[in-house]
C-alpha positions as CSV (number, residue, x, y, z in Angstrom):
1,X,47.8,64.1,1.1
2,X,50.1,65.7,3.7
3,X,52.7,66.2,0.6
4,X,50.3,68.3,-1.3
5,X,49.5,70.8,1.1
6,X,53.1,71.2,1.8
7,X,53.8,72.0,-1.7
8,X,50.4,74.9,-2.0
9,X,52.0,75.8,1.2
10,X,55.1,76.3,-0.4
11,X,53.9,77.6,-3.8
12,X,51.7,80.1,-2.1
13,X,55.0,81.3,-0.3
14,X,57.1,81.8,-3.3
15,X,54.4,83.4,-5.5
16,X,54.0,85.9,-2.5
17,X,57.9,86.5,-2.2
18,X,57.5,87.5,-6.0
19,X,54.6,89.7,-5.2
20,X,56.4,91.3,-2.6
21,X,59.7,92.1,-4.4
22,X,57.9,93.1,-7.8
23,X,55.6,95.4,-6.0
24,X,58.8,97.0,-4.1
25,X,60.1,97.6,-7.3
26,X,57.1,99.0,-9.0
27,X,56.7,101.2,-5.8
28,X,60.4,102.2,-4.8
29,X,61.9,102.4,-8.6
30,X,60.2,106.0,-9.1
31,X,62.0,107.1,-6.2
32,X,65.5,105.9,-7.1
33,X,68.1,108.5,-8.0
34,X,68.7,107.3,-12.0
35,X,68.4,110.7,-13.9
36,X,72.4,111.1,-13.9
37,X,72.9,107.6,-15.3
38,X,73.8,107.1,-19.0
39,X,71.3,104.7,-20.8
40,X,73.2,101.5,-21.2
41,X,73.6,102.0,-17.3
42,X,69.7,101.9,-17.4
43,X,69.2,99.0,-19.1
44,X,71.5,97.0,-16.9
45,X,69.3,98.1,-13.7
46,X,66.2,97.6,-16.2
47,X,67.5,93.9,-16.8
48,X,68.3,92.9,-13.4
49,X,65.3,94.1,-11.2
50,X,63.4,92.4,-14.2
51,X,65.1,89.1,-13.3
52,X,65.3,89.7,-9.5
53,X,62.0,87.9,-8.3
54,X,62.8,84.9,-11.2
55,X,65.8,84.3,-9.2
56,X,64.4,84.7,-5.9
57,X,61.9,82.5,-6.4
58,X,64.5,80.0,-8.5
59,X,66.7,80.4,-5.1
60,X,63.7,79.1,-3.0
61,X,63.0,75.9,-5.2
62,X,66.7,75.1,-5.0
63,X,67.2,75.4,-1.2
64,X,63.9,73.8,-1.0
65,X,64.6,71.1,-2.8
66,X,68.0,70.2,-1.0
67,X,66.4,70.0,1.8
């Protein structure tokens, strides 16, 4: 029994780590300085604060289950 809550525990925390950083970006990408950047430039920002929470949260499940 003890297992299981550790794992919601742990699930709840990564789910809000993914939250947080996807609401960051929906809320602090406006604000970024991007109009002098060319398009494929774009696209590679585009791609990687797409993936950031996926490996954030891919990060967590590693170091969590190493330990």
């Amino acid at each position: 029994m003890m297992q299981n809550n550790d794992t919601a525990r742990f699930l709840l925390k990564v789910l809000a780590a993914s939250l947080g950083v996807s609401i960051l970006i929906k809320v602090a990408g406006p604000s970024l300085p991007l109009q002098g950047l060319q398009a494929r430039s774009l696209n590679y920002i585009a791609i990687f604060l797409i993936t950031l929470p996926s490996v954030i949260v891919g990060s967590l499940l590693l170091i969590k289950g190493r330990s």
